[in-house]
N, C-alpha and C positions, 0 to 999 in steps of 0.2 A: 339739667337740674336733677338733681338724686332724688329718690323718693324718699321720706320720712316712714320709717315702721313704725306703726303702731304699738303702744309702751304702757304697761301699768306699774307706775312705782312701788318698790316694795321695801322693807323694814331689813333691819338685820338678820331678822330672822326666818325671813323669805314672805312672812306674810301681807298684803297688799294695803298701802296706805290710803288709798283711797283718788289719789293723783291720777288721773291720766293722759298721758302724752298723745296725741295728735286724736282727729277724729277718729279713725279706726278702731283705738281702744275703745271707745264710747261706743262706737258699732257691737262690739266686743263684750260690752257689759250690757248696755240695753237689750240685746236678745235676750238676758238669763233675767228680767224682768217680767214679770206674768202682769197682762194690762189689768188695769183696775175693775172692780164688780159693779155692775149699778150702782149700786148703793153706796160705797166711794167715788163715786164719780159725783153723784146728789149731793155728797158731803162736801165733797170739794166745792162743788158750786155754788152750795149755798153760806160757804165762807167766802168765796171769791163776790158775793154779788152782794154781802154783808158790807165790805169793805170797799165797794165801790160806789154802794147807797151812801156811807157816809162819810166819803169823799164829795159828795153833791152831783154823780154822774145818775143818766136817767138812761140811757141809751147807747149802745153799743154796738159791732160790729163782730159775727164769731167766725169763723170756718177752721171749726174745728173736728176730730172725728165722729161719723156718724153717731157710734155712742153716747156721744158727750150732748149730740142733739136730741137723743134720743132721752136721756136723762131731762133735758131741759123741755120739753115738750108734757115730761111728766110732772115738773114742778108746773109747767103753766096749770093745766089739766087738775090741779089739785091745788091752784088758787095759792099757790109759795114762788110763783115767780114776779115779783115787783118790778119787772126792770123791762125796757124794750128794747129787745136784742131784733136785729137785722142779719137773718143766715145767708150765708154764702156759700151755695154750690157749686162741686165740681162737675161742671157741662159733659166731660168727659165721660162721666158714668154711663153705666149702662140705663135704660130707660127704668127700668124696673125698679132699681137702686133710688133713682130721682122720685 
C-alpha cells in the first residue's frame, strides 16, 4: 500500500483554500494553532452547555483537556455551571497531575 502525503489545496494563485487532504495536513495546520485562553474556553462552554440545557440534557460525560476541566470547575465555583458533568481521567497520569 503507498502512503498518502499529506496535501493543502490551493487556488490559482498558490494561495491555500482551506481543503485539506489526508490527516497529516491537519497535523500540519493544527500546530500553527495557539490553544485557547481561559477565558475562551468559559466562552465556549458556556454556549456549549446553553445548547445542551435546551435540548433537555442534565448530565453528561467529559474527558476532555485538563484545561477545559479546569475552566469547568470555575464555572462550578462561581454558581454558572447548571449541568452535571461526570469527569473522566486519564489513569496514566502522573500522581500529581490526578
Amino acid at each position: 500500500m503507498l502512503a498518502t502525503a499529506a496535501k493543502i489545496d490551493r487556488d490559482a494563485s498558490g494561495n491555500p483554500t482551506g481543503i485539506l487532504r489526508e490527516a497529516g495536513a491537519f497535523t500540519l495546520v493544527a500546530a500553527k494553532i495557539p490553544p485557547p485562553s481561559l477565558e475562551q474556553r468559559r466562552q465556549a462552554l458556556t454556549v456549549a452547555i446553553a445548547d445542551i440545557l435546551a435540548n433537555g440534557v442534565t448530565s453528561v460525560q467529559d474527558n476532555s483537556e485538563w484545561d477545559d476541566f479546569l475552566a469547568m470547575e470555575e464555572l462550578e465555583h462561581t454558581n454558572k455551571l447548571p449541568l452535571r458533568i461526570g469527569e473522566w481521567m486519564d489513569f496514566n497520569r502522573p500522581l500529581e497531575a490526578l
